[in-house]
ROMAR-349466 format. One record per residue (C-alpha): residue in three letters; x, y, z. Coordinates in nm, 4 decimals. Layout:
// residues N
res | px | py | pz
ALA | X | Y | Z
...
This chain:
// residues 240
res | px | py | pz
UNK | 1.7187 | -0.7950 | 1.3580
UNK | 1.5223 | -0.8864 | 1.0576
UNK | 1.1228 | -0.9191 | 1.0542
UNK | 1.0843 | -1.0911 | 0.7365
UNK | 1.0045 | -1.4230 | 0.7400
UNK | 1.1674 | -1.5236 | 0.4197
UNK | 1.5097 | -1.3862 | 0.6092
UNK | 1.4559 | -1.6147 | 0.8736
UNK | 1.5393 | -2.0048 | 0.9117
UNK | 1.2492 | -2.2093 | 1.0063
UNK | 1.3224 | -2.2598 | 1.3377
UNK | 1.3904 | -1.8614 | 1.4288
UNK | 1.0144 | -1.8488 | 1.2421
UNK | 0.8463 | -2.0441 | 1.4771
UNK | 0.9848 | -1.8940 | 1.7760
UNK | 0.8928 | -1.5439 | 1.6144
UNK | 0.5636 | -1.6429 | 1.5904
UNK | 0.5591 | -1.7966 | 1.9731
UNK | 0.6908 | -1.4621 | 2.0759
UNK | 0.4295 | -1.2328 | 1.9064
UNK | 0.1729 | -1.4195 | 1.6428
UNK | 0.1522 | -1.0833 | 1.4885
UNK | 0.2117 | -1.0450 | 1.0805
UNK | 0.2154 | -0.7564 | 0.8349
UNK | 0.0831 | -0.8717 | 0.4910
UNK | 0.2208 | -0.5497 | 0.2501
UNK | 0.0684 | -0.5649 | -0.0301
UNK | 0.0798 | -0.3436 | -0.3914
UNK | 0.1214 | -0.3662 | -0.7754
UNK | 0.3102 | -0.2682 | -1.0846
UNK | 0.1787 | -0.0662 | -1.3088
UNK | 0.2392 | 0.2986 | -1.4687
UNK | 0.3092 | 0.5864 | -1.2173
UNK | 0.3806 | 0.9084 | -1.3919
UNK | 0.6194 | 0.9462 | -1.5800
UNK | 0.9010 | 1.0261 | -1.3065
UNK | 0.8077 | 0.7093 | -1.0156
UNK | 0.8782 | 0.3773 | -1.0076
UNK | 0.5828 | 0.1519 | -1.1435
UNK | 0.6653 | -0.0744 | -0.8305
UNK | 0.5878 | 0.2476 | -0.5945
UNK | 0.2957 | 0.0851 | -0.4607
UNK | 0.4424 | -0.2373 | -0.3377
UNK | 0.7958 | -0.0057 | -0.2034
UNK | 0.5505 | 0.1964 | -0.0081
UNK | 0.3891 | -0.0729 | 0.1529
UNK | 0.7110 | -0.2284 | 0.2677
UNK | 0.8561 | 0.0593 | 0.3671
UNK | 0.5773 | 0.1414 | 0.5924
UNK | 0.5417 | -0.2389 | 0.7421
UNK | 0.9588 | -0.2490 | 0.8013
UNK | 0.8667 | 0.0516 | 1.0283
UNK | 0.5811 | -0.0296 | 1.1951
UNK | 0.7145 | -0.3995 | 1.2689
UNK | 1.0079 | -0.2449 | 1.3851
UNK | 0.8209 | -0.1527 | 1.6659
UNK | 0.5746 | -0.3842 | 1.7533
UNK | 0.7664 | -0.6879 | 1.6598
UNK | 0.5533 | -0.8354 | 1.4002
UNK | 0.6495 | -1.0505 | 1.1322
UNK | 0.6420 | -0.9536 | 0.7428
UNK | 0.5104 | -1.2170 | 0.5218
UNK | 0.6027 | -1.2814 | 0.1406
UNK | 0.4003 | -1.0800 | -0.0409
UNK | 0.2907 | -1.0474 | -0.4393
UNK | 0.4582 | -0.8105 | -0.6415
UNK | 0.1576 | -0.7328 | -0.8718
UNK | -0.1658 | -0.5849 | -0.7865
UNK | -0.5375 | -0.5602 | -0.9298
UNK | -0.4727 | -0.2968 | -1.1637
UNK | -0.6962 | -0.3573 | -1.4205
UNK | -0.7950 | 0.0427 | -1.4333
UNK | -0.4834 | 0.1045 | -1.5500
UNK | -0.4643 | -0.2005 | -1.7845
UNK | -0.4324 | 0.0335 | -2.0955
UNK | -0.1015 | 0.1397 | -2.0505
UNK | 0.1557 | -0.1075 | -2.2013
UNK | 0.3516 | -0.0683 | -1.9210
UNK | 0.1478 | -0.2153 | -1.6034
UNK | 0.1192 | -0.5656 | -1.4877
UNK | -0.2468 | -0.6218 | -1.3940
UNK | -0.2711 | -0.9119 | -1.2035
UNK | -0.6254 | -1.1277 | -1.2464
UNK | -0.8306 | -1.0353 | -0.9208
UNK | -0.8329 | -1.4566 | -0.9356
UNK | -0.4781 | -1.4338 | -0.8895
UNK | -0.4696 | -1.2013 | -0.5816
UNK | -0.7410 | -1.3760 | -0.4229
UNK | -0.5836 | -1.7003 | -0.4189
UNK | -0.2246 | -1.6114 | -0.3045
UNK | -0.3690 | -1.3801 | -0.0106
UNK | -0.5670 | -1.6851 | 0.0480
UNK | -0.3149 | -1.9409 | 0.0460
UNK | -0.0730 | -1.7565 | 0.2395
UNK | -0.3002 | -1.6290 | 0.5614
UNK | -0.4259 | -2.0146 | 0.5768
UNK | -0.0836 | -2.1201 | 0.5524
UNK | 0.0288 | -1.8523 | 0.8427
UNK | -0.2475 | -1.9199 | 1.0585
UNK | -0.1370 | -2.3153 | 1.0279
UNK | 0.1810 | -2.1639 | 1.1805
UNK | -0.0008 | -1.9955 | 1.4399
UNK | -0.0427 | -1.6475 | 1.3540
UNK | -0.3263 | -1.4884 | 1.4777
UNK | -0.3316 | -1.0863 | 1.4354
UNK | -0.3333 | -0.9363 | 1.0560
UNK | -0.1893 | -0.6831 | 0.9519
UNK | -0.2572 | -0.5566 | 0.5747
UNK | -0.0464 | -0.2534 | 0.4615
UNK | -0.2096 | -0.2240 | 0.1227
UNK | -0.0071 | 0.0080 | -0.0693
UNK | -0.3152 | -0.0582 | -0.3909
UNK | -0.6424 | 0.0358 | -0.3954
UNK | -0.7404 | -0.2200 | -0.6529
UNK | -0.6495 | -0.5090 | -0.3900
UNK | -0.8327 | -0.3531 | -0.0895
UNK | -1.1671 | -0.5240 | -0.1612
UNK | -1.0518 | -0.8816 | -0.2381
UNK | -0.8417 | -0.8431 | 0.1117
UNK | -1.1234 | -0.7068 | 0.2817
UNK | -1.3466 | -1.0250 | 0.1640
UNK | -1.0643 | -1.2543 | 0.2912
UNK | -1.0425 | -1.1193 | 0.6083
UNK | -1.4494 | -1.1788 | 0.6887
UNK | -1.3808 | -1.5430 | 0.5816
UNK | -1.0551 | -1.5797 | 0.7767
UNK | -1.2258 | -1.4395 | 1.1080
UNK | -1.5743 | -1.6381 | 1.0591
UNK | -1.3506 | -1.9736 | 1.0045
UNK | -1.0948 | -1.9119 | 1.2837
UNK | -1.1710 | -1.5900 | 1.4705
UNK | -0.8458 | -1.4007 | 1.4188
UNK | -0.7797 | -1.0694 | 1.4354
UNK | -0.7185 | -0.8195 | 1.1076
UNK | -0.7324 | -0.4719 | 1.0156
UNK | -0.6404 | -0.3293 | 0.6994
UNK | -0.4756 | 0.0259 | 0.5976
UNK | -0.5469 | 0.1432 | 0.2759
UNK | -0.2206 | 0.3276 | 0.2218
UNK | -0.2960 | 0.6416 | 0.0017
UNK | -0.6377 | 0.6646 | 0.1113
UNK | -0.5118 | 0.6662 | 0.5261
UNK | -0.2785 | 0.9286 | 0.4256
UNK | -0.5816 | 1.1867 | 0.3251
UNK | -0.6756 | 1.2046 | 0.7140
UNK | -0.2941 | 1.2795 | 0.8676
UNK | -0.1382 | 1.5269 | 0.5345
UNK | -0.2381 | 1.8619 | 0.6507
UNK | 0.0950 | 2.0384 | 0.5249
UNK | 0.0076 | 1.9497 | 0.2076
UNK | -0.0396 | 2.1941 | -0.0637
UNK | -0.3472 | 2.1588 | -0.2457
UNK | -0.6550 | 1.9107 | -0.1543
UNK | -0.8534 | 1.6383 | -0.3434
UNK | -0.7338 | 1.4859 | -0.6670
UNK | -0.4335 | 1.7376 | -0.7411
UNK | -0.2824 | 1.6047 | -0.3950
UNK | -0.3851 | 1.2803 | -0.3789
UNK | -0.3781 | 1.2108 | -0.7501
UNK | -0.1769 | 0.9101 | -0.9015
UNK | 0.1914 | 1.0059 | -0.8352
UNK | 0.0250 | 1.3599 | -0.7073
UNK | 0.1864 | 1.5591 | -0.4127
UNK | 0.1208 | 1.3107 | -0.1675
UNK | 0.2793 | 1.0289 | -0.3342
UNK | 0.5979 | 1.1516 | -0.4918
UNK | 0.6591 | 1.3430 | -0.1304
UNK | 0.6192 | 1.0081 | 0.0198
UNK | 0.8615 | 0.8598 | -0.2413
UNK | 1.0738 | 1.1517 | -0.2246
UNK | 1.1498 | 1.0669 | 0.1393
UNK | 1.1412 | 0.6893 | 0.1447
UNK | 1.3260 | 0.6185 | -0.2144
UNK | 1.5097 | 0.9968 | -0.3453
UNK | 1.7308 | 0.7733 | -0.5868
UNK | 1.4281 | 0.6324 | -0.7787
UNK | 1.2633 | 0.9009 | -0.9164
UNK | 1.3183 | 1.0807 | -1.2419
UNK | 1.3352 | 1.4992 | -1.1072
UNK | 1.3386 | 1.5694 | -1.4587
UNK | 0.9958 | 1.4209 | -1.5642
UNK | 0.8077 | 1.5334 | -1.2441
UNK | 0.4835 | 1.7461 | -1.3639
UNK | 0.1784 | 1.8449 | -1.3406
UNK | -0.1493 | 1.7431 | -1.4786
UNK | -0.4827 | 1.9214 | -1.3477
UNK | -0.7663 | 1.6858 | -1.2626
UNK | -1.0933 | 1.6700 | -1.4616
UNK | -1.3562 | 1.7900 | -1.2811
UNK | -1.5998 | 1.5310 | -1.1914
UNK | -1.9664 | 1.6387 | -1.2150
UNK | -2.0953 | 1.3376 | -1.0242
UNK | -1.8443 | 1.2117 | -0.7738
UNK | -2.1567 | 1.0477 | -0.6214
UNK | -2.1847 | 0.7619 | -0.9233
UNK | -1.8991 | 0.4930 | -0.9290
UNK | -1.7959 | 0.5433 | -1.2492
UNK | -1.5630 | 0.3044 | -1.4816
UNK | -1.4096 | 0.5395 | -1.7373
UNK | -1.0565 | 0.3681 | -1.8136
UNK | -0.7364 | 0.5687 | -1.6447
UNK | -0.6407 | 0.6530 | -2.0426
UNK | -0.9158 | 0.8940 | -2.0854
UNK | -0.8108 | 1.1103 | -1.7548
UNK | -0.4517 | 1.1016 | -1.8415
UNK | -0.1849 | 1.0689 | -2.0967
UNK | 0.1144 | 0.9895 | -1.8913
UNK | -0.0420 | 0.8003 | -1.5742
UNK | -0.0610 | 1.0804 | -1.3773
UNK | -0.3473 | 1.3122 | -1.2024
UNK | -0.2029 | 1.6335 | -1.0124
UNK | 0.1000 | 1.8340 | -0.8743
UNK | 0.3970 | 1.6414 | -0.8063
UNK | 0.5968 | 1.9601 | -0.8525
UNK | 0.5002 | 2.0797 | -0.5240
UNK | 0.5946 | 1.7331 | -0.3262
UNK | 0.9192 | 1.7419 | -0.0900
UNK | 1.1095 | 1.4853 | 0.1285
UNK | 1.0048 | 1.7369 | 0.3760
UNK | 0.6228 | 1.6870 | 0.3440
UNK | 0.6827 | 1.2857 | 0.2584
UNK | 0.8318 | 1.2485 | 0.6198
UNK | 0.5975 | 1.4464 | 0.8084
UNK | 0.3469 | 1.1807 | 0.6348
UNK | 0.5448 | 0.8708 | 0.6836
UNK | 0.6154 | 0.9135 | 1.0486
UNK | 0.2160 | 1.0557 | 1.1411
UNK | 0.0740 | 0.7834 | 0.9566
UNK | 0.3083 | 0.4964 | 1.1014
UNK | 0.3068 | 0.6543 | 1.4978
UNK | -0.0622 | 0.6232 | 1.4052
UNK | -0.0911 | 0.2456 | 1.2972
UNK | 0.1433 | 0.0731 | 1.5781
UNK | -0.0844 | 0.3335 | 1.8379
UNK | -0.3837 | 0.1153 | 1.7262
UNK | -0.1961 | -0.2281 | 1.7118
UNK | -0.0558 | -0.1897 | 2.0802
UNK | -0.4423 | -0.1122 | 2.1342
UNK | -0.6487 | -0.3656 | 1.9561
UNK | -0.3961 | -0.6982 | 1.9070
C-alpha cells in the first residue's frame, strides 16, 4: 500500500486523510555533494526516511520540492539554489491546501538545513491560524544525537557527504554513489564556532565536501537509519 498522495486517486485521498489526518512533508535540495553522492542526496534521504516512518504510522506523504535553499553552496556550477521566496511559498501553498483537505498533524522530514528556518516560520503561522499540530526533524542535524558507532566526531563525521552521510547513502541508495571518488577532506578549524559566520562553502572546500567518507559503511548507515526512524514514529504515536 502506497502513502503518497500523488499515487493515490482522489477519492482513496480523502478517505486516507479520514482515517489518519497525519502527513509527512520531506523536504531537501540539489546541489553539489562531494564528488562521489548524488546532488539530490538531500531530498532521497528525506524520502527514504518518511516512506519508513509512514509505513508505520500510516501517514500520508505530500508532493514535495525538489530544490532547496542552498544559497551557501551557490558557487558551485553545479547546485540548484532555490530563492528562499520560492520555498516559502510552495511549503505555504501546499500545508494550506492540505489542511483544506483536512490534515491536521505535520510532519517535516527536512533532509536541508537551508530550508529548516523558512519551515519552522510556517509552522508558527500555520498553528496560530488553525491550531494544528507540527514538528520538524532536521535530518543530518537529528542524526548527531543517535550515531555513536561512528568513527570520528564533529565536522569530519558530520561534514557535507562526511561519514555520516555517505554511510546513510551507502545503506539507503549503494548504486548511486561513485566508490571511486569517495575521500577525504579535513575540516578547517574554526576559531570562533560561537559567531555565525557567512564565509561561502568555496573557501572551505574544493570539491563540496568537509570530512571522512572513507570510513562510512552500509553497516554504520543502517544502524543510523533504523535508531533515528524507531525514534521519530516513538514520538508521533506520543504527541499526534
Amino acid at each position: 500500500m502506497t502513502n503518497y498522495i500523488r499515487k493515490m486517486s482522489g477519492k482513496k485521498y480523502l478517505e486516507r486523510v479520514k482515517q489518519n489526518p497525519t502527513v509527512i512533508i520531506p523536504t531537501g535540495a540539489c546541489e553539489i555533494y562531494g564528488p562521489h553522492l548524488p546532488m539530490g542526496t538531500d531530498l532521497l534521504v528525506a524520502k527514504a526516511i518518511a516512506e519508513r516512518v509512514a509505513d508505520r504510522t500510516g501517514a500520508l506523504i505530500a508532493p514535495t520540492l525538489e530544490m532547496g535553499e542552498s544559497s551557501a553552496l551557490a558557487a558551485f556550477p553545479c547546485t540548484f539554489a532555490a530563492p528562499r521566496k520560492l520555498v516559502e511559498d510552495y511549503v505555504n501553498a501546499l500545508m494550506q491546501m492540505l489542511i483544506d483537505d483536512g490534515l491536521k498533524n505535520f510532519a517535516f522530514i527536512t533532509g536541508h538545513a537551508g530550508n529548516v528556518d523558512t519551515i519552522s516560520y510556517l509552522v508558527k503561522v500555520y498553528q496560530q491560524k488553525y491550531g494544528i499540530k507540527a514538528f520538524q526533524i532536521d535530518w543530518w542535524r537529528f542524526t548527531q544525537n543517535h550515531c555513536p558507532e561512528l568513527q570520528y566526531t564533529g565536522a569530519m563525521a558530520h561534514g557535507h557527504a562526511s561519514e555520516c552521510g555517505t554511510s546513510v547513502m551507502k545503506y539507503l541508495f549503494p548504486d548511486l554513489i561513485d566508490e571511486n571518488e569517495i575521500a577525504c577532506v579535513e575540516a578547517i578549524p574554526n576559531e570562533y564556532p560561537d559567531i555565525l559566520q557567512y564565509a561561502p562553502f568555496t573557501e572551505k572546500t574544493a570539491i563540496g565536501m568537509i570530512g571522512d567518507a572513507q570510513v562510512a559503511t552500509a553497516e554504520k548507515g543502517k544502524s543510523i537509519v533504523d535508531r533515528c526512524v524507531d525514534r521519530i514514529v516513538e514520538f508521533m504515536k506520543k504527541s499526534l
